[in-house]
VMD Tcl script that draws the C-alpha trace (Angstrom):
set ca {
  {-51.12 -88.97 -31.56}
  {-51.33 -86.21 -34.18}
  {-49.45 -82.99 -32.93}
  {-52.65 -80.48 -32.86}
  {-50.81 -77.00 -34.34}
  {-53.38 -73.69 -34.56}
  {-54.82 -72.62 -38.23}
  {-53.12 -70.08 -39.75}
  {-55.82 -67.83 -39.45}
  {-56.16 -67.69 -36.16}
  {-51.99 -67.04 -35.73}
  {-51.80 -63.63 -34.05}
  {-49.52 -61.08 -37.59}
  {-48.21 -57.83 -37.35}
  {-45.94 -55.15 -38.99}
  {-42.84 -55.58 -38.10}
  {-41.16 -52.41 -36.75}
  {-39.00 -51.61 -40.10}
  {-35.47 -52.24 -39.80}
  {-32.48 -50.43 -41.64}
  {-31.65 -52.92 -44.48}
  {-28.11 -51.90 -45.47}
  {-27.27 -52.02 -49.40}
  {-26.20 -55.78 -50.92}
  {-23.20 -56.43 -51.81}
  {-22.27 -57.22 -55.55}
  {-19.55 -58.48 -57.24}
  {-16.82 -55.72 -57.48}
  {-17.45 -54.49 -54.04}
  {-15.20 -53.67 -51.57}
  {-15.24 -56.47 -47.98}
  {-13.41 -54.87 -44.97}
  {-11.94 -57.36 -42.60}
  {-12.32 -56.53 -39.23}
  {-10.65 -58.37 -35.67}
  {-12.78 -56.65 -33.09}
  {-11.86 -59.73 -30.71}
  {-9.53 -63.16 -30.42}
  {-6.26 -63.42 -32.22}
  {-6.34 -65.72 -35.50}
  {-4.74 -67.99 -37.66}
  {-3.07 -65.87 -40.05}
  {-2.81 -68.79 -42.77}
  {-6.31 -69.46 -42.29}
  {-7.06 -65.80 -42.53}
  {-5.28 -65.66 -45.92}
  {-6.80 -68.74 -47.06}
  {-10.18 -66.80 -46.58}
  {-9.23 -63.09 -48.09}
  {-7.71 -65.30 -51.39}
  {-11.60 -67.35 -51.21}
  {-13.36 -63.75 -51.21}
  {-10.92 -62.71 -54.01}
  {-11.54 -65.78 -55.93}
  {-15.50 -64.76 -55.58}
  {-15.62 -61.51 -57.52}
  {-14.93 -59.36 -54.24}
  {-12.26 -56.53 -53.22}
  {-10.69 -57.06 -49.38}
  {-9.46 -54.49 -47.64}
  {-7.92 -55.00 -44.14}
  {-5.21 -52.94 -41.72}
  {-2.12 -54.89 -41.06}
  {-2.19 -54.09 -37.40}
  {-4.48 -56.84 -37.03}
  {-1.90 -59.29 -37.24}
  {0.07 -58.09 -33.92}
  {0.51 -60.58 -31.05}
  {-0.49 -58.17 -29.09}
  {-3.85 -57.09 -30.91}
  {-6.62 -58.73 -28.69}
  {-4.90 -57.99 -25.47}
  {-6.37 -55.83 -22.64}
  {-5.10 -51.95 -23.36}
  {-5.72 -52.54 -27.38}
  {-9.61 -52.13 -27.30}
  {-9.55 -48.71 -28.31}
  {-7.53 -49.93 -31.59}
  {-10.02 -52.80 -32.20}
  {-12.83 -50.23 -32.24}
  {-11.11 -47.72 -34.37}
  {-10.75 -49.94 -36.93}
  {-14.83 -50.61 -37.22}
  {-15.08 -46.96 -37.22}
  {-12.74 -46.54 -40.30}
  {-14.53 -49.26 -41.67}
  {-17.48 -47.91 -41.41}
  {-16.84 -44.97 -42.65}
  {-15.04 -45.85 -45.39}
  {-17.12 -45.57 -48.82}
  {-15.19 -47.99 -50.42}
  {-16.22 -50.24 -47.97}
  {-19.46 -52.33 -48.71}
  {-19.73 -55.40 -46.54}
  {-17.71 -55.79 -42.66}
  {-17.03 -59.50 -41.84}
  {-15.24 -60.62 -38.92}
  {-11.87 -62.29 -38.91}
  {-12.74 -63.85 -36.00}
  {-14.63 -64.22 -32.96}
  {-13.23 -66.08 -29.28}
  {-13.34 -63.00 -26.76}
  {-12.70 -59.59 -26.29}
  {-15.78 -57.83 -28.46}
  {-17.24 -55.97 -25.47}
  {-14.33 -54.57 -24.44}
  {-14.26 -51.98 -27.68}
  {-18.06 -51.14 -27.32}
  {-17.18 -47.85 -25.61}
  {-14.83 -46.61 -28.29}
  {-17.59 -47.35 -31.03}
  {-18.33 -44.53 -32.70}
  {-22.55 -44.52 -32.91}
  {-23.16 -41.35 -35.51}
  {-20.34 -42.57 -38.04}
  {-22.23 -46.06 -37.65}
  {-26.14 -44.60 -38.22}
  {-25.05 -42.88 -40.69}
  {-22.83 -45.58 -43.00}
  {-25.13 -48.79 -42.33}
  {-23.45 -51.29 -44.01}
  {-23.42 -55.39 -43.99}
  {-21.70 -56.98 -41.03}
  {-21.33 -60.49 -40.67}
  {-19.99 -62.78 -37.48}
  {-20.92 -64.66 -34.69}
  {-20.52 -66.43 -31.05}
  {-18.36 -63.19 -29.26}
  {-19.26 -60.93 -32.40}
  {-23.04 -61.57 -31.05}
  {-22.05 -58.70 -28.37}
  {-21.60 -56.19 -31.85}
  {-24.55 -57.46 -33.28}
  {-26.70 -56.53 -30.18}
  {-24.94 -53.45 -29.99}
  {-25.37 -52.24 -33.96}
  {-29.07 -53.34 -33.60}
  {-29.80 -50.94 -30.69}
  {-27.58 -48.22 -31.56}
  {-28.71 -47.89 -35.59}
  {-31.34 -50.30 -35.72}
  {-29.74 -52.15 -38.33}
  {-30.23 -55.53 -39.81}
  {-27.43 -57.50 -39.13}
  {-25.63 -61.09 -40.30}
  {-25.05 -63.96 -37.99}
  {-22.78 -65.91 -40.17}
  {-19.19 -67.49 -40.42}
  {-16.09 -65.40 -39.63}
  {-13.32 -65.66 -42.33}
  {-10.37 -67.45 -40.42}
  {-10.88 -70.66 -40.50}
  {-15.00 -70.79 -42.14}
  {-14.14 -69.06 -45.58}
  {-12.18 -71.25 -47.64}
  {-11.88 -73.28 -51.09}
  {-13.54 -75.75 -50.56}
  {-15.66 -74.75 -47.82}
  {-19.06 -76.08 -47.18}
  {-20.94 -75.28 -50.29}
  {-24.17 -74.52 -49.01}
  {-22.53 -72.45 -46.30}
  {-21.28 -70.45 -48.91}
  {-24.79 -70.08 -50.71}
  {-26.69 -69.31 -47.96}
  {-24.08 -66.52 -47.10}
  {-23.87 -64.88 -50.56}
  {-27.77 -65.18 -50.82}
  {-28.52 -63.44 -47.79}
  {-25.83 -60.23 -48.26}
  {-26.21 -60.23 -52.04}
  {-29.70 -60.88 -52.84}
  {-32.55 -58.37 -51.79}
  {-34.99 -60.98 -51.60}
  {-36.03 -63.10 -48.42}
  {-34.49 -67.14 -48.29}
  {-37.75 -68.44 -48.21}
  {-38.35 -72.01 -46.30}
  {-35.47 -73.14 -44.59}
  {-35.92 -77.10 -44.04}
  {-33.27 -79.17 -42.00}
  {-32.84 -83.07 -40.70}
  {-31.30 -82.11 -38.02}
  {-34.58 -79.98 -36.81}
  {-36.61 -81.27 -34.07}
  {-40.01 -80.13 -32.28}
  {-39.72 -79.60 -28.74}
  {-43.04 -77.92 -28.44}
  {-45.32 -77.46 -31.02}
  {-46.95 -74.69 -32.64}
  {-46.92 -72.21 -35.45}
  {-45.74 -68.45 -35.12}
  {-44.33 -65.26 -37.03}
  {-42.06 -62.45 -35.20}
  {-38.91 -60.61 -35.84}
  {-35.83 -62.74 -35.59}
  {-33.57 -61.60 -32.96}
  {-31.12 -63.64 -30.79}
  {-27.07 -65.27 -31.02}
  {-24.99 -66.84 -28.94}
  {-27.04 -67.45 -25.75}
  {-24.35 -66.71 -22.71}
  {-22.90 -63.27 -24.96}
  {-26.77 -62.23 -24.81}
  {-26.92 -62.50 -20.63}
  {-23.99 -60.70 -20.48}
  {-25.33 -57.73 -22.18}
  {-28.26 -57.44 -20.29}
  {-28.55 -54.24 -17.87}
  {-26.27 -52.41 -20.37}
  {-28.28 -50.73 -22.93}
  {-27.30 -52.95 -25.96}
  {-29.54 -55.84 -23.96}
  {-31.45 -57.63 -26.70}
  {-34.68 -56.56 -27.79}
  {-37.04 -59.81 -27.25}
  {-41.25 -58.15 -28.00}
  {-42.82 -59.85 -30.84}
  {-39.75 -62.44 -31.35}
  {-38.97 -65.50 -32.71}
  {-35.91 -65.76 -30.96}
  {-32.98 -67.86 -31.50}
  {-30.54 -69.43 -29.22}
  {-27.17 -70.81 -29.41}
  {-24.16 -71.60 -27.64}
  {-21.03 -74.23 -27.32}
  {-19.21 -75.91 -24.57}
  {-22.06 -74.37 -22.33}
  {-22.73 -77.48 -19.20}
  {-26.70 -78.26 -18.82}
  {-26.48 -76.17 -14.70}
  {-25.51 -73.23 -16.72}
  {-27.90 -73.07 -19.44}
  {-30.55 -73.59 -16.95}
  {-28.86 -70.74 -15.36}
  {-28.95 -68.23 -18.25}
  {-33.14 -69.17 -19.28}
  {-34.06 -68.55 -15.89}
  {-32.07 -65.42 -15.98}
  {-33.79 -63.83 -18.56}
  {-36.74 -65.35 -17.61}
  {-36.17 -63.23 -14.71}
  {-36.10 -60.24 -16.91}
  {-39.05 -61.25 -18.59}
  {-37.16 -61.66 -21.94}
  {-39.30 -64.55 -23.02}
  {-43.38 -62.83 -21.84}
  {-43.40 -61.55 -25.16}
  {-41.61 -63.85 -27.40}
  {-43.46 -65.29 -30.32}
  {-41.37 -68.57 -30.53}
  {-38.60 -69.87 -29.61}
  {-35.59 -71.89 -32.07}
  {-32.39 -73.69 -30.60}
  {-29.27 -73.93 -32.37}
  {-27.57 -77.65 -32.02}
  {-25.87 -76.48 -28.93}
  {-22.34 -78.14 -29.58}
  {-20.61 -80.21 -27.05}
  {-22.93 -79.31 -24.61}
  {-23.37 -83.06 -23.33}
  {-21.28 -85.73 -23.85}
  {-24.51 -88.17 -24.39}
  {-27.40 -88.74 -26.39}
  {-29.32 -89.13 -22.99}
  {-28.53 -85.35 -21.92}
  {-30.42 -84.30 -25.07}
  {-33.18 -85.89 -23.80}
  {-32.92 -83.79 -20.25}
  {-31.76 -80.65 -22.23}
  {-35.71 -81.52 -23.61}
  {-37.06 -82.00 -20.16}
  {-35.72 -79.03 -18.85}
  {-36.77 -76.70 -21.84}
  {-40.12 -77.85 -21.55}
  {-40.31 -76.74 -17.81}
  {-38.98 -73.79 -18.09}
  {-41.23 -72.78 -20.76}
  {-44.23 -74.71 -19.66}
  {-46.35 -71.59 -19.36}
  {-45.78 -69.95 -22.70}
  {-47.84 -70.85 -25.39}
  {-44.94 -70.90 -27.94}
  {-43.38 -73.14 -30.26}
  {-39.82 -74.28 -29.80}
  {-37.73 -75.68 -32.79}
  {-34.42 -77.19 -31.52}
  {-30.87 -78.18 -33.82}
  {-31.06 -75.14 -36.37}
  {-27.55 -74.97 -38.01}
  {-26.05 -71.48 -37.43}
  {-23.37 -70.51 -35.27}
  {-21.41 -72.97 -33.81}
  {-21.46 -76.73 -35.32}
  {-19.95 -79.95 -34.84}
  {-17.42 -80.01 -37.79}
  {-15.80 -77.64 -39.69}
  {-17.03 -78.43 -42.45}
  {-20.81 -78.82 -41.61}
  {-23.23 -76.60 -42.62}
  {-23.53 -73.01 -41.28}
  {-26.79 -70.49 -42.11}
  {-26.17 -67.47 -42.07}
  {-29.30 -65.17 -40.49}
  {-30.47 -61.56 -41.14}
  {-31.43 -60.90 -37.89}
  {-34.47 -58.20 -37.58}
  {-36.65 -59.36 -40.53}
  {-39.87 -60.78 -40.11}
  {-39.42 -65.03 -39.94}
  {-42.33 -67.81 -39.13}
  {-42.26 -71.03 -37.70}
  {-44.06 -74.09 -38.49}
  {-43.22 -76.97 -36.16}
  {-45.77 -79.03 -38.33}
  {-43.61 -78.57 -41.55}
  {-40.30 -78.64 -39.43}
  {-39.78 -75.44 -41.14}
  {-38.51 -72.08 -40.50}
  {-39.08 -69.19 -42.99}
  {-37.16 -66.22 -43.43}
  {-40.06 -63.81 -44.86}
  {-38.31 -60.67 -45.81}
  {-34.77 -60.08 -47.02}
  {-31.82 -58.52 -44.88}
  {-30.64 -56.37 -47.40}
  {-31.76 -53.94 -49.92}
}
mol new
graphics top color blue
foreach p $ca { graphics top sphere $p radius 0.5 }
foreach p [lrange $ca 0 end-1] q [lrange $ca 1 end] { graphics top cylinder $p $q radius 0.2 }
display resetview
């Protein structure tokens, strides 16, 4: 049976609310390294910096970030100073992350929010780093990048399309257009536009209450997480279905949720149990988009702008990025 998916004229569009689009980067420019959370590989680390080198790009990082004792408990104040230099450094063009693992929240009080609204600039990570993200959205209503960090996900010989997608989304001031993927399926079907917004899924219920909590009205929202057990997703959508995080979502698109069953069967119930809990909202959900956390190293990663205006066509198996991240 044919899936029946709305005409496009009768898809509810709107402005969306104007984001800050911080300047692109170009070749020349200046990329602070920053290791707001786990500690890292430091030969992976290199192999990244000499990667960015190699591209055309200046790195600039703080040699602290190499101490054993750098993501411990007591150091948080360090981590956060280090953004703050960062971002007020006007050298500085682009912020990616060395790394993400744990420990991002614990530097959000030490953030300073003027020097940040006032210097918005490109910054790039993922899975912990979701927590900044959140936080830099709220506090300067920025566009920001979920993308790969640079230990370990920036190397010669890296994905090559992971590579593309990341240079054309902080160096080109025009929107990626139609993103098409085999690995996309249709768990519900439907066609919508919003405001992308979203990251790791378990980092976004822990920021709820605090007033980072992501910002979910006129949404396409995406999800993603690893090593996350099918009880505790269920767990975190009917938390913030609680909070009503979902009434006013425009649709809905799942990462591929790595190693979060150990069977091709649990897919199937990860299905069943999306479709109940979102049985009552008339929204299209796209499930196995490849950003954030993947299988393989060397898979393919997307890097998102999150806050521009996207659209979803479950028809076409396609989701569009409509407006660039930068400017």
């Amino acid at each position: 049976m044919a899936l029946k998916i709305p005409a496009l004229s009768s898809i509810q569009f709107y402005m969306v609310k104007s984001k800050i689009k911080p300047p692109h980067l170009a070749k020349g420019d200046t990329i602070g390294i920053v290791a707001p959370a786990s500690s890292f590989d430091a030969d992976n680390f290199r192999r990244g910096i000499v990667k960015l080198r190699k591209l055309g790009y200046k790195v600039k990082y703080e040699r602290a970030i190499f101490s054993k004792y750098w993501s411990r408990s007591g150091h948080d104040c360090k981590r956060a100073e280090q953004i703050n230099r960062m971002f007020s450094d006007e050298s500085v063009k682009a912020i990616f992350c060395a790394k993400a693992g744990y420990g991002s929240v614990e530097i959000i009080p030490y953030l300073d929010k003027k020097c940040i609204e006032s210097n918005p600039k490109i910054f790039v990570g993922y899975s912990d780093i979701t927590i900044l993200l959140l936080y830099l959205q709220r506090i300067a209503n920025m566009v920001v990048f979920h993308g790969p960090v640079v230990s370990g996900e920036i190397y010669e010989g890296m994905n090559q399309g992971t590579l593309d997608y990341l240079l054309r989304v902080v160096t080109n001031p025009q929107a990626l257009g139609e993103l098409r993927f085999s690995s996309l399926k249709v768990f519900k079907p439907g066609r919508a536009k919003g405001s992308l917004a979203g990251g790791n899924m378990s980092l976004i219920v822990q920021a709820m209450g605090t007033p980072y909590e992501i910002d979910t009205k006129d949404s396409i929202l995406f999800l993603e997480d690893v090593s996350e057990n099918l009880a505790d997703i269920h767990k975190y959508l009917l938390f913030l279905q609680k909070e009503k995080k979902f009434e006013k979502v425009k649709g809905l698109v799942f990462g591929k949720m790595v190693d979060c069953w150990d069977d091709p069967m649990k897919e199937n119930k990860f299905k069943k149990l999306i479709n109940k809990v979102f049985c009552d909202y008339d929204i299209p959900v796209l499930f196995g988009f490849p950003s954030g956390h993947v299988e393989k190293k060397a898979e393919l990663r997307v890097t998102l702008p999150l806050g521009v205006a996207v659209s979803l066509d479950s028809g076409e198996l396609s989701v569009k990025i409509e407006e660039a991240g930068v400017s």
